[in-house]
C-alpha positions, 0 to 999 in steps of 0.5 A: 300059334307059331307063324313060320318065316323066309328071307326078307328082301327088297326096297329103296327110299331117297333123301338123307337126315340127321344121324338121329332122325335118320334112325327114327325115318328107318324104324318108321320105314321098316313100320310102313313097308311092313304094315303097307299091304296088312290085314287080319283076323284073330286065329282061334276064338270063333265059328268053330270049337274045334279050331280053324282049319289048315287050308292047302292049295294043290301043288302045281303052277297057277295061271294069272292072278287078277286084282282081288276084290274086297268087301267091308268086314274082311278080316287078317290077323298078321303077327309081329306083332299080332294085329287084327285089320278090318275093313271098314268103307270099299270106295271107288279107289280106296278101301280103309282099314282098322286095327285092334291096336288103334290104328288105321290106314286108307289103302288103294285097291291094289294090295301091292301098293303103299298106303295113301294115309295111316295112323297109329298112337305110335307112330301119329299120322303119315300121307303118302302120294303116289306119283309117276307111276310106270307100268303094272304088276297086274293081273300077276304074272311073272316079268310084270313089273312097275315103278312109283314115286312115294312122297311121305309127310309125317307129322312135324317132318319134311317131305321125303320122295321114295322111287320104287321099282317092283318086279315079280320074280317067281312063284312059290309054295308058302307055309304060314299057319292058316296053311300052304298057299301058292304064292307070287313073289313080288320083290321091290327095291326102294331108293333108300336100299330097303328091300321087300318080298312080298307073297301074294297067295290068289286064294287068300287074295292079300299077302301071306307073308311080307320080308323087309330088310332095311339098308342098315340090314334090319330084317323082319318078316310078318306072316298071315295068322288067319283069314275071314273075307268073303272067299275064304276064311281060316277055316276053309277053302275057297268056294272058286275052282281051285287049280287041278292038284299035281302029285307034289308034296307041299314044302314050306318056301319052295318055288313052283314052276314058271308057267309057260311062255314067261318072258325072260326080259319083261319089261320089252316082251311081257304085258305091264299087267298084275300077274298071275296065280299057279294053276297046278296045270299050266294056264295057257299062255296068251298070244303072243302080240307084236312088240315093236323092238326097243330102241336103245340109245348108246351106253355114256362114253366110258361105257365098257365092252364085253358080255353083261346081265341086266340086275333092274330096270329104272324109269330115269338115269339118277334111278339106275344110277342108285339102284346099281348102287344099292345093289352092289352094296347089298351084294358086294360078293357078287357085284363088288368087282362089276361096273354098271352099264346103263342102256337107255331103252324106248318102249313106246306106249310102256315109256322108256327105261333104264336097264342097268347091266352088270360086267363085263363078263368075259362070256355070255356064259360066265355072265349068265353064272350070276343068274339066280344069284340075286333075288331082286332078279328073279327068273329074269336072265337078260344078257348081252354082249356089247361092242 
Protein backbone atom coordinates (compact mmCIF):
# COMPACT_ATOMS: atom_id res chain seq x y z
CA UNK A 1 0.00 0.00 0.00
CA UNK A 2 1.55 3.17 -1.10
CA UNK A 3 1.49 6.05 1.57
CA UNK A 4 1.66 9.28 -0.01
CA UNK A 5 4.18 12.33 1.31
CA UNK A 6 4.48 16.53 1.99
CA UNK A 7 7.08 18.60 3.20
CA UNK A 8 8.42 18.38 6.41
CA UNK A 9 8.98 21.23 8.69
CA UNK A 10 9.80 22.29 12.29
CA UNK A 11 11.33 21.78 15.84
CA UNK A 12 14.65 22.94 18.12
CA UNK A 13 16.40 21.12 20.66
CA UNK A 14 19.38 22.67 23.17
CA UNK A 15 22.51 21.59 24.21
CA UNK A 16 25.67 20.45 22.20
CA UNK A 17 27.85 16.90 22.07
CA UNK A 18 30.47 15.47 20.73
CA UNK A 19 30.87 15.27 16.95
CA UNK A 20 29.99 11.41 17.28
CA UNK A 21 27.49 11.36 19.97
CA UNK A 22 25.99 14.59 18.33
CA UNK A 23 25.35 12.11 15.43
CA UNK A 24 23.70 9.55 17.32
CA UNK A 25 21.38 12.44 19.74
CA UNK A 26 20.25 13.54 16.01
CA UNK A 27 19.34 10.29 14.76
CA UNK A 28 17.40 9.42 18.19
CA UNK A 29 15.87 13.12 17.92
CA UNK A 30 14.68 12.28 14.41
CA UNK A 31 13.32 8.76 16.08
CA UNK A 32 11.33 10.43 19.07
CA UNK A 33 9.89 13.72 17.04
CA UNK A 34 8.57 11.07 14.59
CA UNK A 35 7.29 8.21 16.92
CA UNK A 36 6.08 10.96 19.56
CA UNK A 37 2.47 11.01 18.81
CA UNK A 38 2.39 7.47 16.54
CA UNK A 39 -0.16 5.12 16.37
CA UNK A 40 -1.58 2.13 13.98
CA UNK A 41 -3.21 -0.75 12.74
CA UNK A 42 -2.18 -3.15 10.05
CA UNK A 43 -3.80 -2.18 6.62
CA UNK A 44 -5.47 -5.45 5.02
CA UNK A 45 -5.85 -8.62 6.63
CA UNK A 46 -9.07 -8.53 8.77
CA UNK A 47 -13.14 -7.81 9.01
CA UNK A 48 -13.39 -7.30 5.40
CA UNK A 49 -12.33 -9.49 2.55
CA UNK A 50 -12.82 -6.90 0.15
CA UNK A 51 -10.28 -4.53 1.94
CA UNK A 52 -10.61 -1.32 4.14
CA UNK A 53 -12.58 1.22 2.74
CA UNK A 54 -10.83 4.68 1.47
CA UNK A 55 -12.35 7.07 4.03
CA UNK A 56 -13.17 11.04 2.62
CA UNK A 57 -14.03 13.99 4.90
CA UNK A 58 -16.41 16.68 2.95
CA UNK A 59 -14.38 19.53 1.81
CA UNK A 60 -15.14 22.38 3.43
CA UNK A 61 -13.81 24.33 6.71
CA UNK A 62 -14.14 22.76 9.94
CA UNK A 63 -14.84 24.33 13.36
CA UNK A 64 -12.61 23.71 16.67
CA UNK A 65 -11.60 20.39 17.11
CA UNK A 66 -11.65 19.06 20.92
CA UNK A 67 -9.10 16.83 22.52
CA UNK A 68 -9.76 13.34 21.45
CA UNK A 69 -10.35 10.52 23.52
CA UNK A 70 -9.17 6.87 23.48
CA UNK A 71 -9.96 3.77 24.71
CA UNK A 72 -7.73 0.49 25.26
CA UNK A 73 -7.31 -1.67 21.82
CA UNK A 74 -7.36 1.56 19.45
CA UNK A 75 -5.09 0.88 16.89
CA UNK A 76 -2.74 2.95 13.90
CA UNK A 77 -0.46 1.29 11.42
CA UNK A 78 1.88 4.19 10.42
CA UNK A 79 4.85 3.37 7.75
CA UNK A 80 8.49 4.11 7.50
CA UNK A 81 8.86 2.05 8.84
CA UNK A 82 5.18 0.02 9.03
CA UNK A 83 4.48 -0.39 12.63
CA UNK A 84 1.21 -1.28 14.52
CA UNK A 85 0.73 0.70 18.07
CA UNK A 86 -2.15 -0.26 20.52
CA UNK A 87 -3.33 0.90 23.36
CA UNK A 88 -3.00 -0.92 26.04
CA UNK A 89 -4.01 1.24 29.86
CA UNK A 90 -6.04 4.80 29.33
CA UNK A 91 -5.13 6.35 33.01
CA UNK A 92 -5.97 9.76 34.34
CA UNK A 93 -3.43 11.54 32.42
CA UNK A 94 -1.28 8.91 30.50
CA UNK A 95 -2.52 6.35 28.06
CA UNK A 96 0.43 3.48 27.17
CA UNK A 97 1.19 2.06 23.66
CA UNK A 98 2.53 -0.98 22.32
CA UNK A 99 4.41 -1.90 18.94
CA UNK A 100 4.50 -4.76 16.85
CA UNK A 101 8.32 -4.05 16.63
CA UNK A 102 8.76 -4.36 20.52
CA UNK A 103 8.35 -1.44 21.69
CA UNK A 104 6.54 0.73 23.82
CA UNK A 105 5.78 4.14 25.01
CA UNK A 106 3.60 6.10 27.69
CA UNK A 107 2.19 9.30 26.25
CA UNK A 108 0.16 12.08 27.81
CA UNK A 109 -3.42 12.46 26.61
CA UNK A 110 -2.63 15.01 24.22
CA UNK A 111 -1.47 13.75 21.02
CA UNK A 112 0.30 17.04 20.14
CA UNK A 113 2.77 16.44 23.18
CA UNK A 114 6.22 14.53 23.54
CA UNK A 115 6.10 11.00 24.93
CA UNK A 116 6.65 11.01 28.95
CA UNK A 117 8.66 7.35 28.67
CA UNK A 118 9.64 5.16 25.64
CA UNK A 119 11.49 2.26 24.73
CA UNK A 120 12.65 0.27 21.99
CA UNK A 121 15.32 -2.74 21.45
CA UNK A 122 17.11 -0.19 19.37
CA UNK A 123 17.15 2.52 20.73
CA UNK A 124 16.83 1.33 24.91
CA UNK A 125 14.82 3.41 27.36
CA UNK A 126 14.23 7.33 27.00
CA UNK A 127 12.17 9.80 29.88
CA UNK A 128 11.32 12.76 29.01
CA UNK A 129 9.91 15.60 31.59
CA UNK A 130 7.70 18.42 30.49
CA UNK A 131 8.08 21.44 32.33
CA UNK A 132 7.33 25.31 31.97
CA UNK A 133 4.73 24.80 29.94
CA UNK A 134 2.72 28.03 28.44
CA UNK A 135 -0.45 28.20 26.93
CA UNK A 136 -2.59 25.46 24.81
CA UNK A 137 -2.91 24.28 21.40
CA UNK A 138 -6.51 22.91 22.21
CA UNK A 139 -9.45 22.61 21.22
CA UNK A 140 -7.56 23.19 17.82
CA UNK A 141 -7.81 26.19 16.11
CA UNK A 142 -5.72 28.48 14.42
CA UNK A 143 -3.16 31.08 16.16
CA UNK A 144 -3.40 28.65 19.33
CA UNK A 145 -0.03 28.06 20.17
CA UNK A 146 2.27 26.84 23.27
CA UNK A 147 5.61 26.48 24.58
CA UNK A 148 7.37 23.61 26.67
CA UNK A 149 10.60 22.65 28.02
CA UNK A 150 11.49 18.75 27.53
CA UNK A 151 14.23 17.24 29.81
CA UNK A 152 15.33 13.85 28.09
CA UNK A 153 17.32 11.10 29.83
CA UNK A 154 18.74 8.08 27.77
CA UNK A 155 20.41 5.32 29.02
CA UNK A 156 24.09 6.13 29.98
CA UNK A 157 23.43 9.70 28.73
CA UNK A 158 23.20 13.41 30.33
CA UNK A 159 20.28 15.11 30.49
CA UNK A 160 19.32 17.47 27.52
CA UNK A 161 16.43 20.30 27.99
CA UNK A 162 14.71 20.77 24.70
CA UNK A 163 12.48 24.47 24.57
CA UNK A 164 9.52 23.71 22.22
CA UNK A 165 7.46 26.49 20.82
CA UNK A 166 4.28 25.03 18.59
CA UNK A 167 1.67 26.85 16.57
CA UNK A 168 -1.01 25.96 14.40
CA UNK A 169 -0.83 27.46 11.43
CA UNK A 170 -3.59 26.31 8.88
CA UNK A 171 -5.71 23.73 7.69
CA UNK A 172 -5.39 21.40 4.91
CA UNK A 173 -6.61 18.52 2.82
CA UNK A 174 -4.41 15.46 3.56
CA UNK A 175 -4.06 12.35 1.30
CA UNK A 176 -2.81 9.41 3.28
CA UNK A 177 -3.79 5.74 2.17
CA UNK A 178 -7.18 5.09 4.63
CA UNK A 179 -8.28 8.11 2.51
CA UNK A 180 -8.51 12.54 2.27
CA UNK A 181 -8.92 13.88 5.65
CA UNK A 182 -9.27 17.53 6.86
CA UNK A 183 -6.47 18.24 8.96
CA UNK A 184 -4.72 20.92 11.20
CA UNK A 185 -1.44 21.78 10.62
CA UNK A 186 0.50 22.13 13.73
CA UNK A 187 4.20 23.40 13.11
CA UNK A 188 6.68 23.14 16.07
CA UNK A 189 10.33 24.67 16.18
CA UNK A 190 12.51 22.92 18.76
CA UNK A 191 15.66 24.39 20.23
CA UNK A 192 18.06 22.35 18.20
CA UNK A 193 16.52 23.47 14.79
CA UNK A 194 14.33 20.60 14.29
CA UNK A 195 11.39 21.51 12.76
CA UNK A 196 7.93 19.47 12.81
CA UNK A 197 4.40 19.17 10.92
CA UNK A 198 2.26 17.60 12.47
CA UNK A 199 -1.51 16.81 10.62
CA UNK A 200 -4.14 16.20 12.84
CA UNK A 201 -7.30 14.99 11.23
CA UNK A 202 -10.43 15.33 14.01
CA UNK A 203 -12.34 12.13 12.35
CA UNK A 204 -9.34 10.04 12.93
CA UNK A 205 -8.56 11.63 16.30
CA UNK A 206 -4.46 11.16 15.96
CA UNK A 207 -2.02 12.63 13.54
CA UNK A 208 -2.32 11.42 9.75
CA UNK A 209 0.64 12.22 8.64
CA UNK A 210 3.83 13.84 10.70
CA UNK A 211 7.24 15.72 8.77
CA UNK A 212 10.45 16.40 10.40
CA UNK A 213 13.40 17.95 9.22
CA UNK A 214 16.52 18.09 11.63
CA UNK A 215 19.07 20.99 11.75
CA UNK A 216 21.57 18.98 9.65
CA UNK A 217 18.33 19.06 7.16
CA UNK A 218 17.54 15.23 7.28
CA UNK A 219 13.81 14.83 6.27
CA UNK A 220 11.62 12.13 6.70
CA UNK A 221 7.93 12.02 6.71
CA UNK A 222 5.54 8.79 8.54
CA UNK A 223 1.91 8.70 7.01
CA UNK A 224 -1.32 6.83 8.57
CA UNK A 225 -1.69 3.23 6.74
CA UNK A 226 -5.02 2.35 8.88
CA UNK A 227 -7.25 2.94 11.58
CA UNK A 228 -9.28 0.67 14.29
CA UNK A 229 -10.52 2.96 17.43
CA UNK A 230 -13.65 3.26 18.51
CA UNK A 231 -14.78 6.46 15.96
CA UNK A 232 -13.39 5.00 13.01
CA UNK A 233 -11.79 2.30 11.70
CA UNK A 234 -10.02 1.71 7.96
CA UNK A 235 -12.69 0.84 6.61
CA UNK A 236 -15.51 3.16 7.38
CA UNK A 237 -16.56 6.70 8.43
CA UNK A 238 -17.24 7.89 11.75
CA UNK A 239 -20.54 7.47 13.41
CA UNK A 240 -20.46 11.38 14.59
CA UNK A 241 -21.72 14.19 12.22
CA UNK A 242 -19.65 14.61 10.01
CA UNK A 243 -19.10 18.55 8.34
CA UNK A 244 -21.78 19.65 5.75
CA UNK A 245 -20.00 18.60 2.33
CA UNK A 246 -18.99 21.84 0.25
CA UNK A 247 -18.79 21.39 -3.86
CA UNK A 248 -14.83 20.73 -3.90
CA UNK A 249 -12.74 18.13 -5.00
CA UNK A 250 -10.50 16.58 -2.85
CA UNK A 251 -6.44 17.51 -3.37
CA UNK A 252 -3.79 15.90 -1.63
CA UNK A 253 -2.21 18.76 0.50
CA UNK A 254 -4.29 21.45 -0.20
CA UNK A 255 -4.99 24.20 2.45
CA UNK A 256 -8.65 24.59 3.45
CA UNK A 257 -10.12 27.95 4.17
CA UNK A 258 -9.65 29.71 7.57
CA UNK A 259 -12.68 29.62 9.45
CA UNK A 260 -13.98 32.87 10.38
CA UNK A 261 -12.83 35.19 12.84
CA UNK A 262 -9.11 33.75 13.01
CA UNK A 263 -6.74 35.94 14.52
CA UNK A 264 -4.00 37.31 12.83
CA UNK A 265 -1.83 37.91 15.98
CA UNK A 266 -2.79 34.72 18.44
CA UNK A 267 -0.98 34.93 20.88
CA UNK A 268 -2.64 38.57 22.11
CA UNK A 269 -6.10 37.82 20.69
CA UNK A 270 -6.83 34.22 20.35
CA UNK A 271 -7.80 31.94 23.33
CA UNK A 272 -4.66 29.62 24.38
CA UNK A 273 -6.78 26.60 23.44
CA UNK A 274 -6.58 23.08 21.20
CA UNK A 275 -7.97 24.24 18.13
CA UNK A 276 -10.38 23.53 15.90
CA UNK A 277 -11.39 20.76 13.07
CA UNK A 278 -12.86 22.17 9.32
CA UNK A 279 -16.38 22.25 9.23
CA UNK A 280 -17.44 22.44 5.41
CA UNK A 281 -19.41 25.09 6.77
CA UNK A 282 -17.82 27.77 8.56
CA UNK A 283 -18.32 27.04 12.83
CA UNK A 284 -19.15 30.25 14.32
CA UNK A 285 -16.93 32.18 15.39
CA UNK A 286 -16.91 32.61 19.39
CA UNK A 287 -17.58 35.86 21.04
CA UNK A 288 -15.36 37.99 21.14
CA UNK A 289 -14.09 38.44 25.03
CA UNK A 290 -12.20 41.36 25.96
CA UNK A 291 -8.52 41.43 25.80
CA UNK A 292 -6.50 43.84 27.95
CA UNK A 293 -3.65 45.28 25.31
CA UNK A 294 -0.45 43.67 25.69
CA UNK A 295 2.24 45.49 27.51
CA UNK A 296 5.16 45.85 25.79
CA UNK A 297 8.70 46.73 27.09
CA UNK A 298 11.20 48.76 24.40
CA UNK A 299 13.13 46.65 22.11
CA UNK A 300 17.63 46.55 23.68
CA UNK A 301 19.33 49.67 22.63
CA UNK A 302 20.56 49.10 19.46
CA UNK A 303 17.15 47.99 18.33
CA UNK A 304 16.55 49.06 14.77
CA UNK A 305 13.51 51.45 13.59
CA UNK A 306 11.20 50.86 10.49
CA UNK A 307 8.36 48.35 9.68
CA UNK A 308 9.05 44.25 10.92
CA UNK A 309 6.95 40.87 10.67
CA UNK A 310 6.67 38.67 13.73
CA UNK A 311 8.36 35.15 12.58
CA UNK A 312 7.58 33.50 16.39
CA UNK A 313 6.78 34.13 19.81
CA UNK A 314 8.96 32.75 22.87
CA UNK A 315 8.55 32.32 26.50
CA UNK A 316 11.99 33.83 27.40
CA UNK A 317 14.81 36.09 25.64
CA UNK A 318 17.76 33.46 25.20
CA UNK A 319 14.37 31.42 23.41
CA UNK A 320 13.64 34.43 20.85
CA UNK A 321 17.26 34.78 20.79
CA UNK A 322 17.83 31.17 19.36
CA UNK A 323 14.94 30.99 17.70
CA UNK A 324 15.70 33.87 15.40
CA UNK A 325 18.73 31.90 14.93
CA UNK A 326 17.60 28.74 13.81
CA UNK A 327 15.26 30.54 11.70
CA UNK A 328 17.52 32.52 9.71
CA UNK A 329 19.68 29.61 9.37
CA UNK A 330 16.67 27.60 7.74
CA UNK A 331 15.80 30.39 5.87
CA UNK A 332 18.79 32.25 4.75
CA UNK A 333 17.02 33.54 1.54
CA UNK A 334 14.86 35.24 3.24
CA UNK A 335 15.88 36.23 6.30
CA UNK A 336 19.69 36.27 5.89
CA UNK A 337 19.96 40.29 5.18
CA UNK A 338 16.96 41.11 8.24
CA UNK A 339 18.12 41.84 11.99
CA UNK A 340 15.95 40.64 14.80
CA UNK A 341 13.87 42.93 16.81
CA UNK A 342 12.57 41.22 20.04
CA UNK A 343 9.76 43.14 22.01
CA UNK A 344 9.02 41.71 25.37
CA UNK A 345 4.98 41.69 25.56
CA UNK A 346 2.99 41.03 28.97
CA UNK A 347 -0.44 39.15 28.54
CA UNK A 348 -1.54 39.03 31.84
CA UNK A 349 -3.11 35.48 32.74
CA UNK A 350 -1.22 34.17 29.24
CA UNK A 351 2.34 35.06 31.06
CA UNK A 352 4.58 37.08 29.10
CA UNK A 353 6.24 36.58 25.50
CA UNK A 354 9.11 37.21 23.35
CA UNK A 355 7.82 38.07 19.94
CA UNK A 356 10.81 38.38 17.56
CA UNK A 357 10.47 40.65 14.40
CA UNK A 358 12.28 40.58 11.40
CA UNK A 359 13.54 43.94 9.21
CA UNK A 360 13.63 46.69 9.00
CA UNK A 361 11.38 46.74 5.77
CA UNK A 362 11.25 49.78 4.35
CA UNK A 363 7.21 49.53 4.50
CA UNK A 364 4.57 47.55 6.26
CA UNK A 365 3.81 46.57 2.50
CA UNK A 366 7.16 45.35 1.81
CA UNK A 367 7.25 43.99 5.02
CA UNK A 368 4.11 41.84 4.66
CA UNK A 369 5.68 40.44 1.13
CA UNK A 370 7.28 37.82 3.52
CA UNK A 371 4.13 36.55 4.75
CA UNK A 372 3.45 32.95 3.66
CA UNK A 373 6.85 32.67 2.70
CA UNK A 374 7.86 30.97 6.19
CA UNK A 375 5.85 27.86 6.90
CA UNK A 376 6.52 27.93 10.74
CA UNK A 377 4.31 31.23 10.18
CA UNK A 378 1.26 30.08 9.10
CA UNK A 379 -1.46 32.35 8.58
CA UNK A 380 -0.09 34.69 11.09
CA UNK A 381 0.63 38.30 9.48
CA UNK A 382 1.83 40.51 12.26
CA UNK A 383 3.59 43.68 11.12
CA UNK A 384 4.48 46.79 12.90
CA UNK A 385 6.19 49.79 12.49
CA UNK A 386 8.66 51.14 15.08
CA UNK A 387 10.06 54.47 15.66
Amino acid sequence: MRCSSTRVETEPVRGSVGSRAGAVVAALCLMVALSACETPPKAGGGEDQAGPRHVVDPVGRIGQAPLPTYAVGDQYVFDNPEETWTIRDVGDDTITWDSDLGGMRVTPRDPLMPSLLSGSPDVGTVTREVRQKAGSLWPLSIGNEASFLVSVSMEGRPAQSLAWNCRVVGTTRTEVPPGSFNTYKVACVRSDGLRLYTYHSPTVGYFVRREVTTSDEQQQTRSLLAVSNGRITARGIPDAPAPVAAPAAPAQSTPLPAPDGASATPDASTPVAPTAPLAATPAPAPAPQPVAQPATTAAAPGAWAGAGVRVGSFRTMEGARTGWANFQSAYPGLLGDLSPRIERVDLGDKGTYYRVYGGPFPSASAARDLCGQIPEMGSVCDVKTFN
